[in-house]
C-alpha positions as CSV (number, residue, x, y, z in Angstrom):
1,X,14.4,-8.7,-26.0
2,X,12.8,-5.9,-23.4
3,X,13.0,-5.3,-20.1
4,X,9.8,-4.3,-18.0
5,X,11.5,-0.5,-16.6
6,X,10.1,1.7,-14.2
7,X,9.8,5.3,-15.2
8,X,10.2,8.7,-13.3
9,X,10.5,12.1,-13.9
10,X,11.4,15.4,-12.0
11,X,12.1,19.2,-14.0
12,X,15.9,17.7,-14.6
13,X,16.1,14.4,-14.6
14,X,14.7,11.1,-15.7
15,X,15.1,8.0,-13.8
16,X,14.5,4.5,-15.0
17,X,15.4,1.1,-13.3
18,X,14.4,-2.1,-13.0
19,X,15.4,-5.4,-11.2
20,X,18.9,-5.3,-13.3
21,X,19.7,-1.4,-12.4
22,X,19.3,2.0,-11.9
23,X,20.1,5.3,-13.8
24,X,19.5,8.6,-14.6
25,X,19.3,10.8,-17.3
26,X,19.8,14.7,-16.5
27,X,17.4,16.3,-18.7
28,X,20.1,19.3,-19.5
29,X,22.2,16.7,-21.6
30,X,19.3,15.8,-23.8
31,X,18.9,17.4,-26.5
32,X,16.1,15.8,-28.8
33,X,12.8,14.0,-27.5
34,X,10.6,12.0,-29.6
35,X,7.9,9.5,-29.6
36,X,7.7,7.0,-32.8
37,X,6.3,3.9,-33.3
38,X,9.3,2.1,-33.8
39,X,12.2,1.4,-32.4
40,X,15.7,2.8,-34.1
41,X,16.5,-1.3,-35.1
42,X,13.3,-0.4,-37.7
43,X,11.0,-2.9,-34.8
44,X,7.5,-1.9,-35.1
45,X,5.5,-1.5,-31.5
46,X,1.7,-2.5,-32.0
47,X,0.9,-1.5,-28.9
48,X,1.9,2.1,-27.1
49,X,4.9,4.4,-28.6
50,X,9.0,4.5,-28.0
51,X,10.2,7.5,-26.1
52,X,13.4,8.5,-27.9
53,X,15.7,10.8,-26.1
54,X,19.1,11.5,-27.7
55,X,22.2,13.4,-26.3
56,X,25.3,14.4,-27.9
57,X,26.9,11.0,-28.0
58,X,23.7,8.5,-27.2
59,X,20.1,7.3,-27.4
60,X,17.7,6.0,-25.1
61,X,14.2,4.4,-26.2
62,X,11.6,3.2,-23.4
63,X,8.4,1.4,-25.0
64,X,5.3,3.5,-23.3
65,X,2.4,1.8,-23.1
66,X,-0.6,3.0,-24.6
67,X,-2.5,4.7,-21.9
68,X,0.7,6.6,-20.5
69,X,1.8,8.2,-24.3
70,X,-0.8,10.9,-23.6
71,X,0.9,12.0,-20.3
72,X,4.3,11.5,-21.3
73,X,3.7,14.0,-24.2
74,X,2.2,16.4,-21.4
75,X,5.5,16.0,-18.8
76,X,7.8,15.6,-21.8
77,X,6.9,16.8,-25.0
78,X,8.3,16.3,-28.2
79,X,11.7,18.7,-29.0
80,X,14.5,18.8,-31.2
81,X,17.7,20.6,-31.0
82,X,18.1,23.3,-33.3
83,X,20.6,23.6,-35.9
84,X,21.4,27.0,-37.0
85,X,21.0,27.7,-40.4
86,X,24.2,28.3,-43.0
87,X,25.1,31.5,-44.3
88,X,24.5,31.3,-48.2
């Protein structure tokens, strides 16, 4: 089941809480961002998009609702870490 979690966001860090807890993520650790309609269990959201963010060892997903996606993508647009290419 999810939790209703209250989003915010500076240049380094992300915050998210709700009535459970609170925690941060610092924004240097992340390393992808990505917004899919599903959530990484293969859950389909009808309604808004999942934030992804990964780090070296873990993953984070927030459900956005519809009318915050557009924003989000503004203040925290899609990336992906990237892998340097092999010698051949």
């Amino acid at each position: 089941f999810m939790n209703d979690v209250a989003l915010a966001l500076t240049q380094s860090t992300l915050f998210y809480e709700n009535s459970d807890m609170e925690a941060s993520i610092d924004l240097d650790w992340v390393r992808e961002v990505e917004y899919d309609t599903e959530l990484a269990t293969g859950l389909a959201i009808v309604a808004g998009k999942v934030l992804r963010l990964r780090s070296h060892s873990q993953m984070f997903e927030f459900v956005l609702p519809q009318e915050h996606v557009s924003r989000w993508h503004m203040l925290l647009p899609p990336r992906r870490l990237k892998v340097a290419a092999s010698a051949t």
